[in-house]
C-alpha positions in Angstrom: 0.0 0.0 0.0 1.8 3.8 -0.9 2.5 5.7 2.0 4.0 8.7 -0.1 1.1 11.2 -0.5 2.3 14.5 -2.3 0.4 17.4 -4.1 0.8 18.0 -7.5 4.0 20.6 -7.5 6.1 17.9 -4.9 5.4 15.0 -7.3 6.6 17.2 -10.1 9.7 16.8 -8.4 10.1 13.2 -9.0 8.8 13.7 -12.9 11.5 16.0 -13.4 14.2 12.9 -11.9 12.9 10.7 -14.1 12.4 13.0 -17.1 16.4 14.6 -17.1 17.5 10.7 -16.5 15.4 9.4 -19.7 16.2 12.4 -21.7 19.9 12.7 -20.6 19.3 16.6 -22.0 18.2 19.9 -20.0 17.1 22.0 -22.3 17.7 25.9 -21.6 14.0 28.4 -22.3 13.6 31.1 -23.8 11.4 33.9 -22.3 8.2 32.3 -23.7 9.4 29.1 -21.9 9.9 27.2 -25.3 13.5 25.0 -24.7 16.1 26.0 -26.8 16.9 23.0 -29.1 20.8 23.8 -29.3 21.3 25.5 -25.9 21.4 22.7 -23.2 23.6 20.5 -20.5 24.1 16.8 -21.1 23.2 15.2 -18.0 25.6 12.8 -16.6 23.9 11.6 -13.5 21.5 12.5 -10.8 23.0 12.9 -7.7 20.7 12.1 -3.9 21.9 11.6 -0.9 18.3 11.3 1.5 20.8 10.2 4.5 23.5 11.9 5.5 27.3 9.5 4.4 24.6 7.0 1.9 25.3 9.8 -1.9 23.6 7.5 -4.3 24.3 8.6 -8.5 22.2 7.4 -11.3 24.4 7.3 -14.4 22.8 8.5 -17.1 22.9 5.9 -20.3 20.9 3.3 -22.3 21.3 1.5 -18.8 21.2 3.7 -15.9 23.5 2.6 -13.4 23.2 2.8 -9.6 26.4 3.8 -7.4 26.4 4.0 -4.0 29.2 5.6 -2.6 31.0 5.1 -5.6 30.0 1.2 -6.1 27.3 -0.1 -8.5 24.5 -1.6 -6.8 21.9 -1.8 -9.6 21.4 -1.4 -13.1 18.3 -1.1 -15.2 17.1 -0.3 -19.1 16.1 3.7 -19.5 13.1 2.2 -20.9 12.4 1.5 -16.9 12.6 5.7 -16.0 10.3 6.5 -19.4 7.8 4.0 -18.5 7.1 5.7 -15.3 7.5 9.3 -16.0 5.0 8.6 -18.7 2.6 6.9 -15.9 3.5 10.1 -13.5 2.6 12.6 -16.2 -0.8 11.0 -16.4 -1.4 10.7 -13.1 -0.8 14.4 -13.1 -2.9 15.6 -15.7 -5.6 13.5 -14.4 -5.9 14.2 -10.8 -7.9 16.9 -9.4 -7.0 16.0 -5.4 -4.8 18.1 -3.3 -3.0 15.0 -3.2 -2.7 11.6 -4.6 -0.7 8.3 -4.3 0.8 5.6 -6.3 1.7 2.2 -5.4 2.8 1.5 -9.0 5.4 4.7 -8.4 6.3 4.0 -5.2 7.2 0.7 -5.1 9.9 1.6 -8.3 11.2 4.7 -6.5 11.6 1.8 -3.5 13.5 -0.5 -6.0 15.9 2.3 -7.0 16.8 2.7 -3.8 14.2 6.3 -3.3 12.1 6.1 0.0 11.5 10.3 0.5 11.7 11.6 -3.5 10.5 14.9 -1.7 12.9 17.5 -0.9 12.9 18.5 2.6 12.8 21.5 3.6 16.1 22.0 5.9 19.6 21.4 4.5 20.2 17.4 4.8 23.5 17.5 3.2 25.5 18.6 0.8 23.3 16.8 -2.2 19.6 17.5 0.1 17.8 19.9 1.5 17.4 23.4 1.3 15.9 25.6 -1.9 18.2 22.1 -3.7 15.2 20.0 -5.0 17.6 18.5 -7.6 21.9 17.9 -7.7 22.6 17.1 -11.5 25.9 16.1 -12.8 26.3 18.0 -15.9 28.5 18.8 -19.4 28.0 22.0 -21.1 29.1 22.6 -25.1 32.6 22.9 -23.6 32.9 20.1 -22.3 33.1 21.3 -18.5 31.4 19.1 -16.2 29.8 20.8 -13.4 27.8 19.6 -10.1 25.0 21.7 -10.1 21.7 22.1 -7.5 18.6 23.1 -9.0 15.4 24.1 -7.7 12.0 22.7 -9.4 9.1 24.5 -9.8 5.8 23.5 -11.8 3.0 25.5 -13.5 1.1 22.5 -13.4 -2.0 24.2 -11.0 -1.0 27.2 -9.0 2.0 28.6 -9.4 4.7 28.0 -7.0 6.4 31.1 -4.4 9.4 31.9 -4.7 9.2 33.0 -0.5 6.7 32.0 1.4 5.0 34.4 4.1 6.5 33.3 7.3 4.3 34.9 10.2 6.2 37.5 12.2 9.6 36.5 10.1 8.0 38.3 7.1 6.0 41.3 8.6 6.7 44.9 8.2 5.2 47.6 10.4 3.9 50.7 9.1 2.2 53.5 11.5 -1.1 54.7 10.2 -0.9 58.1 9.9 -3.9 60.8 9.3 -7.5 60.8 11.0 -7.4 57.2 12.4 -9.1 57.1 16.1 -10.3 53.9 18.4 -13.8 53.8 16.6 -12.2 53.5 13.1 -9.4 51.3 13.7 -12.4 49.0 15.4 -14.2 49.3 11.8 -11.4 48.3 9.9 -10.9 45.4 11.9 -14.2 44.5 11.3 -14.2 44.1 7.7 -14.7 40.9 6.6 -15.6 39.2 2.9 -17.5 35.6 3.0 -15.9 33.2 1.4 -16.4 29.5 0.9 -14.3 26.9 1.8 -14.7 23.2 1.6 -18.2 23.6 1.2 -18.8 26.1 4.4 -19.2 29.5 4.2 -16.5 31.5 6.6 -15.6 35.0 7.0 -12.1 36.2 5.3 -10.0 38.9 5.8 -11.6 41.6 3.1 -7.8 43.2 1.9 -9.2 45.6 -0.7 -12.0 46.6 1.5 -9.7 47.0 4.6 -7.2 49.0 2.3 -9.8 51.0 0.4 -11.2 52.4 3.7 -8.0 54.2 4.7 -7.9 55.3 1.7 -11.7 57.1 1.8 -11.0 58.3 5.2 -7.9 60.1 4.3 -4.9 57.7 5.8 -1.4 56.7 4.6 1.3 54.2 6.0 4.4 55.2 7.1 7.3 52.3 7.2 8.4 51.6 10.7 10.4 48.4 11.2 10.5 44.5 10.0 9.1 42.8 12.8 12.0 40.8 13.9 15.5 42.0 13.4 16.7 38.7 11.8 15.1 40.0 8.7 16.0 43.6 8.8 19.9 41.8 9.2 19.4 39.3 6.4 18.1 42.1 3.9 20.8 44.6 4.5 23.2 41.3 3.9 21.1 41.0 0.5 21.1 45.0 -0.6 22.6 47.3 2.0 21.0 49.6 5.1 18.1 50.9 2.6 17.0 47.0 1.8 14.1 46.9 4.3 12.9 50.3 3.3 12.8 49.2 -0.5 11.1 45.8 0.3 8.8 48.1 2.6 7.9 50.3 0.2 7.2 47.3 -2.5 4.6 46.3 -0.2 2.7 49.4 0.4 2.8 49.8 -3.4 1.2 46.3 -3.7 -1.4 46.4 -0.8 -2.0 50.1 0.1 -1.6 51.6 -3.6 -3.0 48.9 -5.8 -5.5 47.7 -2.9 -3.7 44.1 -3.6 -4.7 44.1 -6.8 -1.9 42.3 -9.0 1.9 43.6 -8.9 4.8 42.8 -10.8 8.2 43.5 -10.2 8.0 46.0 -12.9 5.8 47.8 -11.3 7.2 48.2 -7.9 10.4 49.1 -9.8 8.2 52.0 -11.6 6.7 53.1 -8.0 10.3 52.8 -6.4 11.6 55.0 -9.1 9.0 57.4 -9.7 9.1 58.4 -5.2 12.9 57.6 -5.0 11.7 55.7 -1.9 15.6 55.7 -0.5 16.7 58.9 -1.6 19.4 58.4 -3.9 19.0 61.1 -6.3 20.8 59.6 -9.3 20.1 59.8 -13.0 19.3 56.3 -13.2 16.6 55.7 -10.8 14.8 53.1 -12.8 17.9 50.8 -13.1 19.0 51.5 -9.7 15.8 50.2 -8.1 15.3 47.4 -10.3 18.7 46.3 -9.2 17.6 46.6 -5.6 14.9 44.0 -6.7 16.8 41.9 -8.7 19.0 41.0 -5.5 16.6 40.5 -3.3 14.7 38.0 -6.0 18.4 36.6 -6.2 18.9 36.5 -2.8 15.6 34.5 -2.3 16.3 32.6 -5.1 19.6 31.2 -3.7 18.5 30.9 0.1 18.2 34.0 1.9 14.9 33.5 4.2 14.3 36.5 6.3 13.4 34.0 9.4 16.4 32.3 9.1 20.7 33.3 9.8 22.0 33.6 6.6 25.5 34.5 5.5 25.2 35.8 2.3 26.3 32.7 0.5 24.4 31.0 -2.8 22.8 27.5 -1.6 21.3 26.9 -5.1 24.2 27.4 -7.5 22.2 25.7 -10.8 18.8 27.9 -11.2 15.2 26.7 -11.8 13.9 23.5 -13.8 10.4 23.9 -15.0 7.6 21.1 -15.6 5.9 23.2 -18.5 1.8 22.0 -19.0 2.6 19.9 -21.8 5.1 17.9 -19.4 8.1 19.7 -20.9 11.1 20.4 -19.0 13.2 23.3 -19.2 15.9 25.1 -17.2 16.6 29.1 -16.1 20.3 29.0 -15.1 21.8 31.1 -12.6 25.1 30.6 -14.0 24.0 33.2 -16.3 23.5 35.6 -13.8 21.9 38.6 -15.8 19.5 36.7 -17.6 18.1 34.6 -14.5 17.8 37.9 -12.8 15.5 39.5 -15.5 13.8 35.8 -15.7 13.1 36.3 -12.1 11.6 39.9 -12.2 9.8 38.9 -15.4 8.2 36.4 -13.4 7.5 37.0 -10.1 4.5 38.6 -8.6 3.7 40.4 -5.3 0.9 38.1 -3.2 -1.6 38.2 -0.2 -1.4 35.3 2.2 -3.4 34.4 4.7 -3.8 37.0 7.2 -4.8 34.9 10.2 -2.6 32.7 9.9 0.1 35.2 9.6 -1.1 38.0 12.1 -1.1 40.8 9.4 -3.2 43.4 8.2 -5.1 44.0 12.0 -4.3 47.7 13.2 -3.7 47.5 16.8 -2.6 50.7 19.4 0.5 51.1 21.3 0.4 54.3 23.3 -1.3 57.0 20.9 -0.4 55.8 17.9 -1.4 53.2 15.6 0.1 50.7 13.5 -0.4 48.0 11.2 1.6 45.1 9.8 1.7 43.6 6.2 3.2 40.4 4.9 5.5 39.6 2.0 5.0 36.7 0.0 6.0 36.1 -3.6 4.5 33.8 -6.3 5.9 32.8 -10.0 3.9 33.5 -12.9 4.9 30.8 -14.8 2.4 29.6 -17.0 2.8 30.0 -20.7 
Protein backbone atom coordinates (compact mmCIF):
# COMPACT_ATOMS: atom_id res chain seq x y z
CA UNK A 1 0.00 0.00 0.00
CA UNK A 2 1.81 3.78 -0.88
CA UNK A 3 2.45 5.66 1.97
CA UNK A 4 4.01 8.67 -0.08
CA UNK A 5 1.05 11.16 -0.46
CA UNK A 6 2.29 14.53 -2.26
CA UNK A 7 0.37 17.37 -4.08
CA UNK A 8 0.84 18.05 -7.53
CA UNK A 9 4.00 20.64 -7.55
CA UNK A 10 6.08 17.88 -4.92
CA UNK A 11 5.40 14.95 -7.29
CA UNK A 12 6.64 17.16 -10.14
CA UNK A 13 9.67 16.76 -8.40
CA UNK A 14 10.12 13.25 -9.02
CA UNK A 15 8.84 13.69 -12.94
CA UNK A 16 11.55 15.98 -13.39
CA UNK A 17 14.17 12.88 -11.90
CA UNK A 18 12.89 10.65 -14.10
CA UNK A 19 12.37 12.97 -17.07
CA UNK A 20 16.40 14.58 -17.09
CA UNK A 21 17.52 10.74 -16.52
CA UNK A 22 15.36 9.43 -19.65
CA UNK A 23 16.25 12.37 -21.67
CA UNK A 24 19.90 12.70 -20.62
CA UNK A 25 19.26 16.61 -21.99
CA UNK A 26 18.15 19.88 -20.04
CA UNK A 27 17.10 22.02 -22.35
CA UNK A 28 17.66 25.90 -21.58
CA UNK A 29 14.03 28.42 -22.28
CA UNK A 30 13.57 31.07 -23.82
CA UNK A 31 11.40 33.89 -22.34
CA UNK A 32 8.19 32.25 -23.72
CA UNK A 33 9.39 29.14 -21.88
CA UNK A 34 9.92 27.22 -25.31
CA UNK A 35 13.55 25.01 -24.68
CA UNK A 36 16.15 26.00 -26.85
CA UNK A 37 16.85 23.03 -29.10
CA UNK A 38 20.78 23.84 -29.33
CA UNK A 39 21.29 25.47 -25.91
CA UNK A 40 21.41 22.72 -23.20
CA UNK A 41 23.55 20.51 -20.48
CA UNK A 42 24.12 16.84 -21.12
CA UNK A 43 23.16 15.22 -17.96
CA UNK A 44 25.61 12.75 -16.59
CA UNK A 45 23.94 11.61 -13.54
CA UNK A 46 21.47 12.49 -10.81
CA UNK A 47 22.99 12.91 -7.65
CA UNK A 48 20.74 12.05 -3.91
CA UNK A 49 21.89 11.59 -0.86
CA UNK A 50 18.32 11.30 1.52
CA UNK A 51 20.83 10.24 4.52
CA UNK A 52 23.50 11.87 5.47
CA UNK A 53 27.30 9.47 4.42
CA UNK A 54 24.61 7.02 1.85
CA UNK A 55 25.26 9.78 -1.86
CA UNK A 56 23.56 7.51 -4.30
CA UNK A 57 24.29 8.58 -8.50
CA UNK A 58 22.21 7.43 -11.35
CA UNK A 59 24.44 7.32 -14.36
CA UNK A 60 22.79 8.48 -17.06
CA UNK A 61 22.91 5.92 -20.31
CA UNK A 62 20.89 3.33 -22.27
CA UNK A 63 21.31 1.47 -18.75
CA UNK A 64 21.21 3.66 -15.90
CA UNK A 65 23.55 2.64 -13.41
CA UNK A 66 23.24 2.76 -9.58
CA UNK A 67 26.38 3.78 -7.41
CA UNK A 68 26.36 3.99 -4.04
CA UNK A 69 29.22 5.63 -2.55
CA UNK A 70 31.00 5.07 -5.64
CA UNK A 71 30.02 1.16 -6.09
CA UNK A 72 27.32 -0.14 -8.53
CA UNK A 73 24.53 -1.60 -6.80
CA UNK A 74 21.90 -1.84 -9.64
CA UNK A 75 21.37 -1.44 -13.08
CA UNK A 76 18.33 -1.06 -15.23
CA UNK A 77 17.07 -0.35 -19.12
CA UNK A 78 16.05 3.68 -19.53
CA UNK A 79 13.15 2.18 -20.86
CA UNK A 80 12.40 1.50 -16.94
CA UNK A 81 12.59 5.67 -15.98
CA UNK A 82 10.27 6.48 -19.38
CA UNK A 83 7.77 3.97 -18.47
CA UNK A 84 7.08 5.68 -15.29
CA UNK A 85 7.51 9.29 -15.99
CA UNK A 86 4.99 8.59 -18.74
CA UNK A 87 2.63 6.94 -15.91
CA UNK A 88 3.54 10.11 -13.47
CA UNK A 89 2.55 12.65 -16.19
CA UNK A 90 -0.79 10.98 -16.39
CA UNK A 91 -1.39 10.74 -13.13
CA UNK A 92 -0.81 14.39 -13.06
CA UNK A 93 -2.90 15.61 -15.67
CA UNK A 94 -5.59 13.53 -14.37
CA UNK A 95 -5.85 14.16 -10.83
CA UNK A 96 -7.93 16.91 -9.43
CA UNK A 97 -7.04 16.03 -5.40
CA UNK A 98 -4.82 18.05 -3.29
CA UNK A 99 -2.97 14.96 -3.18
CA UNK A 100 -2.68 11.59 -4.60
CA UNK A 101 -0.65 8.32 -4.34
CA UNK A 102 0.85 5.55 -6.29
CA UNK A 103 1.69 2.18 -5.42
CA UNK A 104 2.85 1.54 -9.00
CA UNK A 105 5.37 4.68 -8.42
CA UNK A 106 6.33 4.03 -5.18
CA UNK A 107 7.19 0.69 -5.13
CA UNK A 108 9.89 1.57 -8.32
CA UNK A 109 11.18 4.71 -6.50
CA UNK A 110 11.65 1.79 -3.52
CA UNK A 111 13.48 -0.51 -6.02
CA UNK A 112 15.90 2.27 -7.05
CA UNK A 113 16.79 2.65 -3.78
CA UNK A 114 14.24 6.31 -3.25
CA UNK A 115 12.12 6.05 0.01
CA UNK A 116 11.46 10.31 0.48
CA UNK A 117 11.69 11.59 -3.51
CA UNK A 118 10.46 14.91 -1.72
CA UNK A 119 12.90 17.47 -0.86
CA UNK A 120 12.94 18.47 2.61
CA UNK A 121 12.84 21.53 3.57
CA UNK A 122 16.12 22.03 5.85
CA UNK A 123 19.57 21.45 4.53
CA UNK A 124 20.18 17.35 4.78
CA UNK A 125 23.54 17.52 3.16
CA UNK A 126 25.46 18.63 0.78
CA UNK A 127 23.27 16.78 -2.24
CA UNK A 128 19.60 17.50 0.06
CA UNK A 129 17.77 19.86 1.47
CA UNK A 130 17.38 23.43 1.33
CA UNK A 131 15.92 25.63 -1.87
CA UNK A 132 18.16 22.11 -3.69
CA UNK A 133 15.16 20.03 -5.01
CA UNK A 134 17.58 18.54 -7.65
CA UNK A 135 21.89 17.94 -7.66
CA UNK A 136 22.61 17.07 -11.50
CA UNK A 137 25.94 16.08 -12.78
CA UNK A 138 26.32 17.99 -15.85
CA UNK A 139 28.46 18.78 -19.36
CA UNK A 140 27.97 21.96 -21.13
CA UNK A 141 29.08 22.63 -25.10
CA UNK A 142 32.58 22.89 -23.57
CA UNK A 143 32.92 20.12 -22.31
CA UNK A 144 33.07 21.29 -18.50
CA UNK A 145 31.43 19.12 -16.19
CA UNK A 146 29.81 20.76 -13.41
CA UNK A 147 27.84 19.56 -10.12
CA UNK A 148 25.02 21.73 -10.11
CA UNK A 149 21.67 22.05 -7.47
CA UNK A 150 18.57 23.07 -9.02
CA UNK A 151 15.42 24.09 -7.74
CA UNK A 152 11.97 22.65 -9.43
CA UNK A 153 9.09 24.54 -9.79
CA UNK A 154 5.78 23.47 -11.81
CA UNK A 155 3.01 25.49 -13.49
CA UNK A 156 1.07 22.46 -13.36
CA UNK A 157 -1.96 24.22 -10.99
CA UNK A 158 -1.03 27.16 -8.98
CA UNK A 159 2.00 28.64 -9.44
CA UNK A 160 4.75 27.99 -7.03
CA UNK A 161 6.41 31.06 -4.41
CA UNK A 162 9.41 31.89 -4.66
CA UNK A 163 9.25 32.99 -0.50
CA UNK A 164 6.67 32.00 1.35
CA UNK A 165 5.02 34.36 4.11
CA UNK A 166 6.52 33.28 7.29
CA UNK A 167 4.27 34.86 10.18
CA UNK A 168 6.24 37.51 12.24
CA UNK A 169 9.59 36.51 10.09
CA UNK A 170 7.97 38.34 7.08
CA UNK A 171 6.00 41.31 8.58
CA UNK A 172 6.74 44.93 8.23
CA UNK A 173 5.18 47.64 10.45
CA UNK A 174 3.95 50.65 9.06
CA UNK A 175 2.21 53.53 11.46
CA UNK A 176 -1.13 54.65 10.17
CA UNK A 177 -0.94 58.10 9.92
CA UNK A 178 -3.94 60.78 9.25
CA UNK A 179 -7.46 60.84 11.03
CA UNK A 180 -7.38 57.17 12.45
CA UNK A 181 -9.12 57.14 16.12
CA UNK A 182 -10.27 53.86 18.40
CA UNK A 183 -13.78 53.82 16.61
CA UNK A 184 -12.25 53.50 13.15
CA UNK A 185 -9.45 51.35 13.71
CA UNK A 186 -12.36 49.02 15.41
CA UNK A 187 -14.15 49.30 11.79
CA UNK A 188 -11.35 48.30 9.93
CA UNK A 189 -10.93 45.35 11.91
CA UNK A 190 -14.17 44.54 11.32
CA UNK A 191 -14.22 44.10 7.75
CA UNK A 192 -14.70 40.93 6.61
CA UNK A 193 -15.61 39.15 2.93
CA UNK A 194 -17.46 35.65 3.00
CA UNK A 195 -15.91 33.21 1.41
CA UNK A 196 -16.42 29.51 0.87
CA UNK A 197 -14.28 26.95 1.82
CA UNK A 198 -14.68 23.21 1.56
CA UNK A 199 -18.20 23.57 1.21
CA UNK A 200 -18.76 26.06 4.42
CA UNK A 201 -19.18 29.45 4.17
CA UNK A 202 -16.48 31.47 6.61
CA UNK A 203 -15.57 35.00 7.03
CA UNK A 204 -12.07 36.20 5.25
CA UNK A 205 -9.97 38.88 5.79
CA UNK A 206 -11.59 41.60 3.13
CA UNK A 207 -7.82 43.20 1.86
CA UNK A 208 -9.20 45.60 -0.74
CA UNK A 209 -12.01 46.62 1.53
CA UNK A 210 -9.67 47.04 4.61
CA UNK A 211 -7.19 48.95 2.33
CA UNK A 212 -9.78 50.99 0.42
CA UNK A 213 -11.15 52.39 3.71
CA UNK A 214 -8.00 54.23 4.73
CA UNK A 215 -7.86 55.32 1.72
CA UNK A 216 -11.70 57.14 1.77
CA UNK A 217 -10.98 58.30 5.22
CA UNK A 218 -7.85 60.11 4.27
CA UNK A 219 -4.89 57.66 5.82
CA UNK A 220 -1.40 56.68 4.55
CA UNK A 221 1.30 54.19 6.04
CA UNK A 222 4.45 55.20 7.10
CA UNK A 223 7.31 52.28 7.19
CA UNK A 224 8.43 51.64 10.66
CA UNK A 225 10.39 48.36 11.17
CA UNK A 226 10.52 44.48 10.03
CA UNK A 227 9.08 42.84 12.82
CA UNK A 228 11.97 40.75 13.89
CA UNK A 229 15.45 41.97 13.42
CA UNK A 230 16.67 38.75 11.85
CA UNK A 231 15.07 40.03 8.73
CA UNK A 232 16.00 43.60 8.85
CA UNK A 233 19.85 41.84 9.19
CA UNK A 234 19.40 39.33 6.37
CA UNK A 235 18.08 42.13 3.88
CA UNK A 236 20.77 44.64 4.55
CA UNK A 237 23.21 41.26 3.85
CA UNK A 238 21.12 40.97 0.46
CA UNK A 239 21.09 45.03 -0.62
CA UNK A 240 22.61 47.30 1.99
CA UNK A 241 21.03 49.63 5.10
CA UNK A 242 18.07 50.85 2.55
CA UNK A 243 16.97 46.99 1.84
CA UNK A 244 14.12 46.91 4.31
CA UNK A 245 12.93 50.31 3.34
CA UNK A 246 12.81 49.22 -0.46
CA UNK A 247 11.05 45.83 0.35
CA UNK A 248 8.81 48.05 2.65
CA UNK A 249 7.91 50.33 0.22
CA UNK A 250 7.19 47.33 -2.45
CA UNK A 251 4.58 46.28 -0.24
CA UNK A 252 2.71 49.44 0.37
CA UNK A 253 2.82 49.77 -3.35
CA UNK A 254 1.18 46.27 -3.67
CA UNK A 255 -1.43 46.38 -0.82
CA UNK A 256 -2.02 50.14 0.13
CA UNK A 257 -1.65 51.62 -3.64
CA UNK A 258 -2.99 48.93 -5.85
CA UNK A 259 -5.48 47.68 -2.85
CA UNK A 260 -3.73 44.11 -3.64
CA UNK A 261 -4.68 44.15 -6.77
CA UNK A 262 -1.91 42.31 -8.96
CA UNK A 263 1.87 43.58 -8.91
CA UNK A 264 4.76 42.81 -10.83
CA UNK A 265 8.22 43.53 -10.22
CA UNK A 266 7.96 46.02 -12.88
CA UNK A 267 5.80 47.82 -11.29
CA UNK A 268 7.21 48.18 -7.92
CA UNK A 269 10.38 49.10 -9.80
CA UNK A 270 8.16 51.99 -11.62
CA UNK A 271 6.72 53.11 -8.05
CA UNK A 272 10.29 52.80 -6.42
CA UNK A 273 11.60 55.00 -9.08
CA UNK A 274 8.97 57.45 -9.65
CA UNK A 275 9.07 58.37 -5.21
CA UNK A 276 12.91 57.59 -4.98
CA UNK A 277 11.72 55.67 -1.89
CA UNK A 278 15.62 55.68 -0.51
CA UNK A 279 16.65 58.90 -1.56
CA UNK A 280 19.44 58.42 -3.93
CA UNK A 281 19.01 61.06 -6.31
CA UNK A 282 20.81 59.59 -9.25
CA UNK A 283 20.12 59.79 -13.00
CA UNK A 284 19.31 56.33 -13.24
CA UNK A 285 16.63 55.68 -10.81
CA UNK A 286 14.82 53.10 -12.80
CA UNK A 287 17.94 50.82 -13.06
CA UNK A 288 18.96 51.49 -9.70
CA UNK A 289 15.83 50.23 -8.11
CA UNK A 290 15.34 47.41 -10.29
CA UNK A 291 18.69 46.30 -9.17
CA UNK A 292 17.62 46.55 -5.59
CA UNK A 293 14.86 44.02 -6.66
CA UNK A 294 16.85 41.91 -8.69
CA UNK A 295 19.00 41.04 -5.51
CA UNK A 296 16.61 40.53 -3.25
CA UNK A 297 14.72 37.98 -6.03
CA UNK A 298 18.38 36.57 -6.25
CA UNK A 299 18.91 36.48 -2.75
CA UNK A 300 15.61 34.45 -2.26
CA UNK A 301 16.32 32.56 -5.13
CA UNK A 302 19.60 31.17 -3.71
CA UNK A 303 18.52 30.89 0.14
CA UNK A 304 18.19 33.99 1.91
CA UNK A 305 14.95 33.45 4.19
CA UNK A 306 14.28 36.53 6.29
CA UNK A 307 13.42 34.00 9.43
CA UNK A 308 16.42 32.26 9.06
CA UNK A 309 20.73 33.27 9.81
CA UNK A 310 22.05 33.61 6.60
CA UNK A 311 25.49 34.52 5.47
CA UNK A 312 25.16 35.80 2.26
CA UNK A 313 26.34 32.72 0.49
CA UNK A 314 24.44 30.97 -2.76
CA UNK A 315 22.84 27.52 -1.61
CA UNK A 316 21.33 26.93 -5.08
CA UNK A 317 24.16 27.39 -7.55
CA UNK A 318 22.16 25.72 -10.83
CA UNK A 319 18.82 27.92 -11.20
CA UNK A 320 15.20 26.68 -11.84
CA UNK A 321 13.85 23.47 -13.80
CA UNK A 322 10.41 23.92 -14.97
CA UNK A 323 7.57 21.11 -15.65
CA UNK A 324 5.94 23.19 -18.46
CA UNK A 325 1.83 21.98 -19.04
CA UNK A 326 2.65 19.93 -21.83
CA UNK A 327 5.06 17.94 -19.45
CA UNK A 328 8.06 19.67 -20.93
CA UNK A 329 11.09 20.40 -19.03
CA UNK A 330 13.21 23.30 -19.24
CA UNK A 331 15.87 25.07 -17.17
CA UNK A 332 16.62 29.07 -16.13
CA UNK A 333 20.29 29.04 -15.10
CA UNK A 334 21.79 31.12 -12.59
CA UNK A 335 25.11 30.64 -14.03
CA UNK A 336 24.03 33.17 -16.28
CA UNK A 337 23.48 35.63 -13.78
CA UNK A 338 21.93 38.62 -15.81
CA UNK A 339 19.48 36.69 -17.60
CA UNK A 340 18.12 34.56 -14.52
CA UNK A 341 17.78 37.91 -12.82
CA UNK A 342 15.46 39.46 -15.52
CA UNK A 343 13.78 35.81 -15.68
CA UNK A 344 13.09 36.31 -12.06
CA UNK A 345 11.62 39.88 -12.22
CA UNK A 346 9.75 38.89 -15.37
CA UNK A 347 8.19 36.36 -13.45
CA UNK A 348 7.52 36.97 -10.06
CA UNK A 349 4.51 38.63 -8.56
CA UNK A 350 3.75 40.35 -5.30
CA UNK A 351 0.91 38.12 -3.24
CA UNK A 352 -1.55 38.21 -0.19
CA UNK A 353 -1.38 35.31 2.21
CA UNK A 354 -3.37 34.43 4.72
CA UNK A 355 -3.82 37.03 7.17
CA UNK A 356 -4.83 34.86 10.19
CA UNK A 357 -2.63 32.67 9.92
CA UNK A 358 0.09 35.23 9.56
CA UNK A 359 -1.07 38.01 12.14
CA UNK A 360 -1.13 40.76 9.40
CA UNK A 361 -3.19 43.37 8.19
CA UNK A 362 -5.12 43.98 11.96
CA UNK A 363 -4.33 47.66 13.16
CA UNK A 364 -3.65 47.50 16.84
CA UNK A 365 -2.57 50.75 19.40
CA UNK A 366 0.49 51.15 21.25
CA UNK A 367 0.42 54.26 23.29
CA UNK A 368 -1.29 57.05 20.94
CA UNK A 369 -0.42 55.82 17.90
CA UNK A 370 -1.43 53.18 15.60
CA UNK A 371 0.10 50.71 13.50
CA UNK A 372 -0.38 47.96 11.23
CA UNK A 373 1.59 45.06 9.80
CA UNK A 374 1.68 43.60 6.17
CA UNK A 375 3.22 40.37 4.88
CA UNK A 376 5.53 39.58 2.01
CA UNK A 377 4.96 36.67 0.02
CA UNK A 378 6.01 36.10 -3.61
CA UNK A 379 4.54 33.81 -6.25
CA UNK A 380 5.87 32.79 -9.97
CA UNK A 381 3.90 33.51 -12.87
CA UNK A 382 4.88 30.80 -14.77
CA UNK A 383 2.41 29.64 -16.97
CA UNK A 384 2.76 30.04 -20.72
Amino acid sequence: MATLSYNNGEWAEVYIFFKVIADRKLYTADAAFNPVKDIYLDVLSVIREEIKGQVYKYKTGDYVTIMLNNEPVGQLPVSEFVKYKDLLWQLLEENTNTTFTSDEIEKFLNSIYIFNPKSPARIISKFCGGTVDIVIETKDRSGVNRILGFSCKSDLRASSTLLNASGENTNFIYEVTGPINDERMKHFNSIFKEVTRKGKKCLDIATMNRMQYLHDIGCDLSFVKTSKELARENLIKCGGLEMPLIVAEMLKKFYFINLSGQTSMEDCVDYLANNDVAGYKFSDLKGTYRGKIALLLMSAFTGMRPGAQWDGRQKVNGGYIVVKNNGDVVAFHSTIADEFKDFLIAKILMESPSHSRHKDMVIYKEGNRFYLKLALQLRFSLSK
